[in-house]
N, C-alpha and C positions, 0 to 999 in steps of 0.2 A: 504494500500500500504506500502509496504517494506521500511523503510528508510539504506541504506547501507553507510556508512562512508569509504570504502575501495573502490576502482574501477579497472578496468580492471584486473580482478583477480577471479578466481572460488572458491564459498564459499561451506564449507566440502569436502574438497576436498583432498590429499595429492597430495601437487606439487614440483618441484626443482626448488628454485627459478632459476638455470642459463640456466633453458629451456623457462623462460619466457619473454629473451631477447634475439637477436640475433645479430652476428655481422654482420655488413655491409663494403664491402672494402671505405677505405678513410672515416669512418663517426663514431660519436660518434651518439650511438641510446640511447633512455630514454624509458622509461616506468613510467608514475605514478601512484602509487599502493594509496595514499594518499595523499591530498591539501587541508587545513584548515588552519586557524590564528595560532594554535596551535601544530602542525605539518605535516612535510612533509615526504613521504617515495614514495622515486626512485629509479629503478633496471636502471643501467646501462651501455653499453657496447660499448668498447671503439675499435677502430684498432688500430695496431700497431702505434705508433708515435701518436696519436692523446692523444689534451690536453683540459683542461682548466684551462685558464691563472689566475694570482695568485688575487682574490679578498677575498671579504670579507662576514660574511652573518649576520643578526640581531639574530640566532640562533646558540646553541650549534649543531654541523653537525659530525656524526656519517660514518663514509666509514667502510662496511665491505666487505672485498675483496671473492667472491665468484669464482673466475676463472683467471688463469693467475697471474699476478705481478705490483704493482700498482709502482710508486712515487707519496708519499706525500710529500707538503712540507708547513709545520706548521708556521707562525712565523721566515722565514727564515733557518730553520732549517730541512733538506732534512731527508724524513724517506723511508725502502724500504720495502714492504709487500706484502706478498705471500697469497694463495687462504688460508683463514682460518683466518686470521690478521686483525684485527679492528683499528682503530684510531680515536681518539675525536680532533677533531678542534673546541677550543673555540669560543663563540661569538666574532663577532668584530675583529679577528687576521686574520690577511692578508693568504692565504693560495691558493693551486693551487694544479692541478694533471693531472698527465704525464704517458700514456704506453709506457714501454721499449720494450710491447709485446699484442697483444690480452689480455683484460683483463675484468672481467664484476665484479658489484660490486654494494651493495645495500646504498643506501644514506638516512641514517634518520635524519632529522633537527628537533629539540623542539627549540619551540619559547616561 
């Protein structure tokens, strides 16, 4: 039997990751592509105005913006990133993220 470390995702396959999330009115939707001690990888899509409010994580956390316009905001310090635009949120530093629009966007945490 197959041991797969990846989930909800088709293997050899070529996919877009922003077809593999969809938006939903009024809702933040997830996908989790990967969940272990040692890391995390999430596709997800946001509606317009929908957030999550500023916390913290035990891992270095990766946002790559795949669709739409994100707000990060790091350590107090507001960043704005468009489809294509990465950001590293250290461990342990306060942090949060805000659509000003439709946005979808893939989430890697190393732990």
């Amino acid at each position: 039997m197959e041991k797969h470390i990846m989930k909800n995702i088709e293997f050899a396959k070529t996919l877009k990751l922003e077809e593999l999330v969809t938006y939903q009115d009024g809702q933040v939707v997830s996908k989790t592509l990967v969940q272990n001690p040692n890391v995390s990888i999430t596709l997800f899509a946001f509606d317009k105005g929908e957030e999550i409010s500023t916390h913290s994580s035990h891992g270095d956390a990766m946002v790559y913006v795949i669709d739409g316009n994100a707000q990060i905001t790091v350590g107090g310090i507001n960043y704005e990133l468009t489809a294509g635009n990465t950001i590293v949120m250290p461990s342990e530093v306060p942090h949060a993220v805000f659509a000003p629009e439709r946005m979808k966007f893939m989430l890697t945490v190393v732990f």
